[in-house]
C-alpha positions, 0 to 999 in steps of 0.5 A, a space after each residue: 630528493 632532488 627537489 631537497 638538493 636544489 633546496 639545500 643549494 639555494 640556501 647555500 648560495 643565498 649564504 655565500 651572496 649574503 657574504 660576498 656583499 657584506 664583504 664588499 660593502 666592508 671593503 668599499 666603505 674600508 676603501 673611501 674611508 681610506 681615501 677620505 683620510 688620505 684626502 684630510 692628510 694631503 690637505 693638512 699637508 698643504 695648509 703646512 706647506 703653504 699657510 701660517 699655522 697661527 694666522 692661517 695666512 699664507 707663509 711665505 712660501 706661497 707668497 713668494 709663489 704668488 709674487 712671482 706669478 704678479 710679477 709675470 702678470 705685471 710684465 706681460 700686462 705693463 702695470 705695476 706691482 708693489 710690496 710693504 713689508 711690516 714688522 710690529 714695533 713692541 711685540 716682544 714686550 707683549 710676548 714677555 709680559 704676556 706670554 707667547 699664547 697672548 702674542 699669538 692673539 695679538 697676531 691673529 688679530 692684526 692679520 684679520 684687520 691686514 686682510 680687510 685692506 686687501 683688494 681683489 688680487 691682493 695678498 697679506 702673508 706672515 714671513 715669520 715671528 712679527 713680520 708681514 708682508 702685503 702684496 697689490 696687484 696690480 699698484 703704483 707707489 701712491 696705491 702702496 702708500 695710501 695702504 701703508 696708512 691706513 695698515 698704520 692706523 688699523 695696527 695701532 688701535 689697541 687690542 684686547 688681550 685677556 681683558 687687557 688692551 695692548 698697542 703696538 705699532 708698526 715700521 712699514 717699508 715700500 718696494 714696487 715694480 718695476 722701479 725698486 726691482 725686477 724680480 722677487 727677491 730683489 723686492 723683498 729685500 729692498 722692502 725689508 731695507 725700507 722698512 729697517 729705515 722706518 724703524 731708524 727713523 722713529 718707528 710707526 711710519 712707513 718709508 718708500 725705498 731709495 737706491 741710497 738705502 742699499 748703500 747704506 745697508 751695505 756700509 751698515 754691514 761692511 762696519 759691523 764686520 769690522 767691529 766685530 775684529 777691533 778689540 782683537 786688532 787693538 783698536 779701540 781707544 779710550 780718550 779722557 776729557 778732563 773736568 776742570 775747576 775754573 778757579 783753581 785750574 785743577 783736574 777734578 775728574 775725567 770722562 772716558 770717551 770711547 774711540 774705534 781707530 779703524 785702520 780700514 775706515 779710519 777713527 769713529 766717535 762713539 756716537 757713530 758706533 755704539 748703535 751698531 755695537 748695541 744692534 748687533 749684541 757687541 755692546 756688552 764686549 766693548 762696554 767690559 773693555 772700556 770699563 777695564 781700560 779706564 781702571 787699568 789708567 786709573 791705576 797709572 795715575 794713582 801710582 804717580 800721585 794722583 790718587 784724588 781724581 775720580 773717573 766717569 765710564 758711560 754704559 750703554 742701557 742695554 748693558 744693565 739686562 745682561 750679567 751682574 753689573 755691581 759684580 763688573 763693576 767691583 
Protein backbone atom coordinates (compact mmCIF):
# COMPACT_ATOMS: atom_id res chain seq x y z
CA UNK A 1 0.00 0.00 0.00
CA UNK A 2 1.15 3.28 -0.57
CA UNK A 3 0.88 4.17 3.23
CA UNK A 4 3.43 0.90 3.55
CA UNK A 5 5.83 2.56 0.67
CA UNK A 6 6.15 6.17 2.43
CA UNK A 7 6.77 3.90 5.72
CA UNK A 8 9.42 1.86 4.13
CA UNK A 9 11.18 5.12 2.44
CA UNK A 10 11.09 7.06 5.59
CA UNK A 11 12.95 4.25 7.18
CA UNK A 12 15.17 4.29 4.33
CA UNK A 13 16.04 7.99 4.18
CA UNK A 14 16.23 8.38 8.45
CA UNK A 15 19.17 5.38 7.37
CA UNK A 16 21.04 7.16 4.80
CA UNK A 17 20.68 10.77 7.30
CA UNK A 18 21.81 8.81 10.19
CA UNK A 19 24.84 7.91 7.73
CA UNK A 20 25.78 10.99 6.15
CA UNK A 21 26.03 12.70 9.63
CA UNK A 22 27.81 10.15 11.17
CA UNK A 23 30.13 10.48 8.08
CA UNK A 24 30.45 14.11 8.61
CA UNK A 25 31.10 14.26 12.11
CA UNK A 26 34.05 11.42 11.31
CA UNK A 27 35.26 13.55 8.63
CA UNK A 28 35.32 16.80 10.54
CA UNK A 29 36.76 15.69 13.63
CA UNK A 30 39.28 13.69 11.15
CA UNK A 31 39.73 17.09 9.82
CA UNK A 32 40.70 19.52 12.89
CA UNK A 33 42.42 16.47 14.54
CA UNK A 34 44.50 16.95 11.27
CA UNK A 35 44.83 20.50 11.87
CA UNK A 36 45.49 20.22 15.49
CA UNK A 37 48.85 18.09 14.52
CA UNK A 38 49.74 20.25 11.80
CA UNK A 39 49.56 23.32 14.16
CA UNK A 40 51.72 21.06 17.05
CA UNK A 41 54.13 20.58 14.01
CA UNK A 42 54.51 24.09 12.86
CA UNK A 43 55.16 25.19 16.23
CA UNK A 44 57.93 22.37 17.08
CA UNK A 45 59.19 23.60 14.03
CA UNK A 46 59.69 27.18 15.15
CA UNK A 47 60.93 26.32 18.69
CA UNK A 48 63.77 24.23 16.21
CA UNK A 49 63.96 27.19 14.06
CA UNK A 50 64.28 29.61 16.93
CA UNK A 51 64.75 28.49 20.56
CA UNK A 52 67.84 26.32 22.04
CA UNK A 53 66.40 22.84 22.64
CA UNK A 54 68.37 22.60 26.06
CA UNK A 55 67.64 25.88 27.67
CA UNK A 56 64.72 26.73 25.84
CA UNK A 57 66.32 30.07 25.25
CA UNK A 58 66.42 31.80 22.13
CA UNK A 59 69.46 30.33 19.51
CA UNK A 60 71.04 32.40 17.72
CA UNK A 61 69.05 32.96 15.27
CA UNK A 62 66.30 34.95 16.71
CA UNK A 63 68.79 36.86 18.39
CA UNK A 64 70.57 37.73 15.67
CA UNK A 65 66.91 38.70 14.42
CA UNK A 66 66.13 40.52 17.42
CA UNK A 67 69.42 42.42 17.48
CA UNK A 68 68.86 43.62 14.36
CA UNK A 69 65.25 44.95 15.00
CA UNK A 70 67.20 46.97 18.21
CA UNK A 71 69.32 48.20 16.05
CA UNK A 72 66.75 49.71 13.96
CA UNK A 73 64.90 50.98 16.83
CA UNK A 74 68.10 52.21 18.44
CA UNK A 75 68.79 54.62 15.00
CA UNK A 76 65.65 55.63 14.47
CA UNK A 77 65.12 56.58 18.31
CA UNK A 78 68.96 57.73 18.93
CA UNK A 79 69.62 55.85 22.18
CA UNK A 80 72.06 52.99 22.61
CA UNK A 81 72.10 49.56 22.29
CA UNK A 82 74.60 47.04 23.97
CA UNK A 83 76.07 43.27 23.86
CA UNK A 84 77.91 40.96 26.52
CA UNK A 85 78.74 37.84 25.26
CA UNK A 86 79.77 35.08 27.80
CA UNK A 87 81.25 32.10 27.78
CA UNK A 88 81.62 29.74 30.86
CA UNK A 89 85.17 29.33 32.28
CA UNK A 90 85.33 25.28 33.39
CA UNK A 91 82.74 23.87 31.72
CA UNK A 92 84.26 21.25 29.78
CA UNK A 93 85.96 19.85 32.96
CA UNK A 94 81.81 19.61 34.23
CA UNK A 95 81.23 18.14 30.83
CA UNK A 96 84.12 15.49 31.50
CA UNK A 97 83.91 14.65 35.04
CA UNK A 98 80.25 14.59 34.99
CA UNK A 99 79.07 13.73 31.93
CA UNK A 100 77.26 15.66 29.13
CA UNK A 101 73.69 15.08 30.92
CA UNK A 102 75.50 16.97 34.08
CA UNK A 103 76.41 19.73 31.75
CA UNK A 104 73.25 20.20 30.25
CA UNK A 105 71.97 20.83 34.06
CA UNK A 106 74.35 22.98 34.63
CA UNK A 107 73.19 25.02 31.79
CA UNK A 108 69.79 25.29 32.10
CA UNK A 109 70.51 26.65 35.43
CA UNK A 110 72.86 29.36 34.60
CA UNK A 111 70.31 30.47 31.79
CA UNK A 112 67.22 30.57 34.48
CA UNK A 113 69.66 33.10 36.65
CA UNK A 114 70.69 34.93 33.05
CA UNK A 115 67.04 35.73 32.50
CA UNK A 116 66.35 36.87 35.77
CA UNK A 117 68.66 39.98 34.81
CA UNK A 118 66.86 41.05 31.87
CA UNK A 119 64.82 43.95 31.78
CA UNK A 120 61.65 44.72 29.39
CA UNK A 121 63.08 44.73 26.00
CA UNK A 122 66.14 42.67 26.94
CA UNK A 123 67.11 39.22 25.65
CA UNK A 124 69.55 36.42 26.70
CA UNK A 125 70.14 33.66 23.84
CA UNK A 126 72.61 30.65 24.06
CA UNK A 127 75.15 30.82 20.66
CA UNK A 128 75.88 27.34 20.99
CA UNK A 129 78.09 24.93 23.55
CA UNK A 130 78.85 27.31 26.55
CA UNK A 131 78.08 30.66 24.99
CA UNK A 132 75.59 33.19 25.84
CA UNK A 133 74.93 36.34 24.64
CA UNK A 134 72.69 39.00 26.48
CA UNK A 135 71.18 41.82 24.45
CA UNK A 136 69.90 45.60 26.48
CA UNK A 137 67.65 47.71 24.92
CA UNK A 138 67.86 50.27 24.98
CA UNK A 139 71.67 50.69 27.45
CA UNK A 140 74.55 52.71 27.63
CA UNK A 141 78.09 51.34 28.61
CA UNK A 142 77.70 51.97 32.41
CA UNK A 143 74.00 49.69 31.81
CA UNK A 144 76.21 47.06 30.22
CA UNK A 145 78.69 46.77 32.87
CA UNK A 146 76.48 46.91 36.11
CA UNK A 147 74.98 43.54 34.09
CA UNK A 148 78.17 41.98 33.44
CA UNK A 149 78.64 41.91 37.29
CA UNK A 150 75.86 41.14 38.59
CA UNK A 151 75.69 38.04 35.60
CA UNK A 152 79.48 37.34 37.28
CA UNK A 153 78.26 37.20 40.48
CA UNK A 154 75.11 34.88 39.64
CA UNK A 155 77.23 32.64 37.50
CA UNK A 156 79.75 32.11 40.01
CA UNK A 157 77.47 30.88 42.89
CA UNK A 158 77.70 26.91 42.78
CA UNK A 159 75.10 24.85 41.43
CA UNK A 160 73.91 21.78 42.46
CA UNK A 161 74.56 18.86 39.93
CA UNK A 162 73.36 15.32 41.04
CA UNK A 163 73.99 15.95 44.81
CA UNK A 164 77.14 17.49 43.92
CA UNK A 165 77.87 21.36 43.72
CA UNK A 166 79.79 22.42 40.84
CA UNK A 167 81.55 26.38 40.17
CA UNK A 168 82.33 27.86 37.05
CA UNK A 169 82.86 31.06 36.13
CA UNK A 170 82.50 33.17 33.52
CA UNK A 171 84.91 35.61 30.72
CA UNK A 172 82.28 38.47 29.71
CA UNK A 173 83.09 41.01 26.70
CA UNK A 174 81.01 44.59 26.13
CA UNK A 175 80.15 45.76 22.86
CA UNK A 176 77.48 48.77 22.37
CA UNK A 177 76.14 51.14 19.72
CA UNK A 178 76.60 52.84 18.26
CA UNK A 179 80.60 53.40 19.53
CA UNK A 180 81.67 49.63 19.03
CA UNK A 181 79.81 49.09 15.83
CA UNK A 182 76.88 49.94 13.51
CA UNK A 183 75.42 46.68 12.51
CA UNK A 184 75.12 43.22 14.15
CA UNK A 185 77.76 41.22 12.99
CA UNK A 186 80.25 44.10 13.72
CA UNK A 187 78.92 43.88 17.34
CA UNK A 188 79.03 40.39 17.66
CA UNK A 189 82.29 40.14 16.67
CA UNK A 190 83.91 43.09 18.64
CA UNK A 191 82.02 41.28 21.57
CA UNK A 192 83.39 37.95 21.10
CA UNK A 193 87.08 40.08 20.47
CA UNK A 194 86.17 41.38 24.08
CA UNK A 195 85.46 38.72 25.51
CA UNK A 196 88.70 36.54 24.41
CA UNK A 197 90.53 39.38 26.11
CA UNK A 198 88.65 38.61 29.67
CA UNK A 199 89.69 35.44 29.43
CA UNK A 200 93.58 36.52 28.70
CA UNK A 201 93.43 38.53 31.36
CA UNK A 202 92.50 36.14 33.90
CA UNK A 203 89.36 34.99 33.27
CA UNK A 204 85.71 35.81 35.61
CA UNK A 205 86.16 39.48 34.68
CA UNK A 206 84.55 41.14 32.06
CA UNK A 207 86.08 43.69 29.59
CA UNK A 208 84.66 46.79 27.41
CA UNK A 209 85.76 46.51 23.87
CA UNK A 210 88.73 48.84 22.50
CA UNK A 211 89.47 49.30 18.76
CA UNK A 212 93.18 48.15 19.54
CA UNK A 213 91.76 44.67 20.35
CA UNK A 214 90.82 44.32 16.73
CA UNK A 215 94.41 44.96 15.96
CA UNK A 216 95.46 42.62 18.40
CA UNK A 217 93.13 39.87 17.00
CA UNK A 218 94.37 40.30 13.73
CA UNK A 219 98.25 40.09 14.82
CA UNK A 220 97.00 36.94 16.75
CA UNK A 221 95.53 35.52 13.54
CA UNK A 222 98.38 36.76 10.73
CA UNK A 223 101.19 35.06 13.54
CA UNK A 224 99.36 31.82 14.00
CA UNK A 225 99.26 31.60 10.01
CA UNK A 226 102.62 31.76 9.97
CA UNK A 227 103.48 29.53 12.47
CA UNK A 228 101.62 27.06 11.16
CA UNK A 229 104.36 27.04 7.98
CA UNK A 230 107.79 27.52 10.10
CA UNK A 231 108.78 23.81 10.54
CA UNK A 232 107.92 23.27 6.92
CA UNK A 233 110.14 26.85 5.96
CA UNK A 234 112.92 25.67 8.58
CA UNK A 235 112.42 28.28 10.89
CA UNK A 236 112.28 27.27 14.00
CA UNK A 237 115.79 27.30 15.79
CA UNK A 238 117.21 25.80 18.97
CA UNK A 239 119.63 28.04 21.08
CA UNK A 240 121.68 26.24 24.10
CA UNK A 241 122.20 28.52 27.26
CA UNK A 242 124.87 26.48 29.07
CA UNK A 243 125.23 25.71 32.74
CA UNK A 244 128.43 26.45 34.02
CA UNK A 245 130.38 25.41 37.05
CA UNK A 246 131.68 28.45 38.66
CA UNK A 247 134.64 26.98 40.12
CA UNK A 248 136.13 24.90 37.48
CA UNK A 249 134.43 27.02 34.40
CA UNK A 250 133.14 23.96 32.73
CA UNK A 251 130.17 23.24 30.80
CA UNK A 252 127.90 20.75 32.87
CA UNK A 253 124.77 20.76 30.93
CA UNK A 254 122.50 22.98 28.31
CA UNK A 255 119.07 24.27 28.22
CA UNK A 256 117.41 24.14 24.88
CA UNK A 257 115.67 27.35 24.00
CA UNK A 258 113.42 27.57 21.43
CA UNK A 259 113.71 30.33 18.83
CA UNK A 260 110.93 31.21 15.55
CA UNK A 261 113.10 33.13 12.88
CA UNK A 262 110.12 34.51 10.99
CA UNK A 263 111.61 35.62 7.81
CA UNK A 264 107.98 37.80 7.88
CA UNK A 265 108.14 38.92 11.45
CA UNK A 266 111.58 38.40 12.23
CA UNK A 267 112.98 36.13 15.45
CA UNK A 268 110.37 35.39 18.36
CA UNK A 269 111.21 34.31 22.23
CA UNK A 270 109.35 31.36 23.07
CA UNK A 271 107.29 33.19 25.53
CA UNK A 272 105.97 34.97 22.54
CA UNK A 273 104.57 31.93 20.92
CA UNK A 274 104.03 29.03 22.43
CA UNK A 275 100.83 30.56 23.79
CA UNK A 276 99.73 30.40 20.43
CA UNK A 277 101.25 27.37 19.66
CA UNK A 278 99.54 25.65 22.41
CA UNK A 279 95.89 27.64 21.79
CA UNK A 280 95.94 26.75 18.27
CA UNK A 281 96.91 22.75 18.91
CA UNK A 282 100.66 23.44 17.30
CA UNK A 283 102.22 22.90 20.65
CA UNK A 284 102.45 19.08 20.01
CA UNK A 285 104.30 19.53 16.53
CA UNK A 286 106.89 22.12 17.82
CA UNK A 287 107.59 20.29 21.29
CA UNK A 288 108.32 16.71 18.90
CA UNK A 289 110.82 19.00 16.83
CA UNK A 290 112.55 20.46 19.46
CA UNK A 291 112.69 17.33 21.24
CA UNK A 292 114.14 15.85 18.08
CA UNK A 293 116.46 18.58 17.48
CA UNK A 294 118.16 18.53 20.81
CA UNK A 295 118.96 14.79 20.51
CA UNK A 296 120.19 14.96 16.98
CA UNK A 297 122.87 18.03 18.74
CA UNK A 298 123.33 16.01 21.68
CA UNK A 299 124.91 13.38 19.21
CA UNK A 300 127.14 16.01 17.37
CA UNK A 301 128.45 16.79 20.64
CA UNK A 302 129.13 13.22 21.87
CA UNK A 303 130.96 12.31 18.57
CA UNK A 304 133.46 14.99 19.44
CA UNK A 305 133.92 14.18 23.07
CA UNK A 306 131.86 15.38 24.81
CA UNK A 307 130.02 12.61 26.07
CA UNK A 308 129.36 14.23 29.94
CA UNK A 309 127.03 16.77 29.12
CA UNK A 310 123.42 16.50 30.07
CA UNK A 311 120.83 18.42 28.06
CA UNK A 312 117.30 20.10 29.40
CA UNK A 313 114.19 20.34 26.83
CA UNK A 314 111.09 22.34 28.16
CA UNK A 315 107.68 20.77 27.45
CA UNK A 316 104.71 22.45 27.16
CA UNK A 317 101.73 20.63 29.95
CA UNK A 318 99.31 20.34 27.38
CA UNK A 319 101.98 18.15 25.47
CA UNK A 320 101.51 14.98 28.74
CA UNK A 321 97.33 14.87 27.42
CA UNK A 322 98.04 13.80 24.04
CA UNK A 323 100.25 10.53 23.03
CA UNK A 324 102.73 8.34 25.20
CA UNK A 325 105.61 10.90 26.17
CA UNK A 326 107.98 8.04 27.77
CA UNK A 327 107.54 6.45 24.30
CA UNK A 328 108.75 10.39 22.51
CA UNK A 329 110.90 10.53 24.86
CA UNK A 330 112.67 7.00 24.25
Amino acid sequence: SMHGLLSRLSWFAGIGMAAMLISLSVTWTAFFSLRRKVADTEDDLKRMAWYDPVTRLPNRNLFQQRLRDALQEAKNERHGVAILFIDLDNFKLVNDTLGHDAGDALLITISERLRGLLRAGDTVCRMGGDEFVILLHPAERGDAEAVAQRALATISHPVTVYDQQVYVGGSIGIASYPDDGLDAVALLRCADTAMYQAKDNGRNTFQLYTPDMNLKALQHFAIETSLRQALDKNEMRLYYQPLVDVETRAILGVEALLRWKSAEFGTFASGEFIAIAEQSGLINQLGTWALNEACRQMRVWRDEGLGDLTISVNLSPRQFHTGDMVALVR
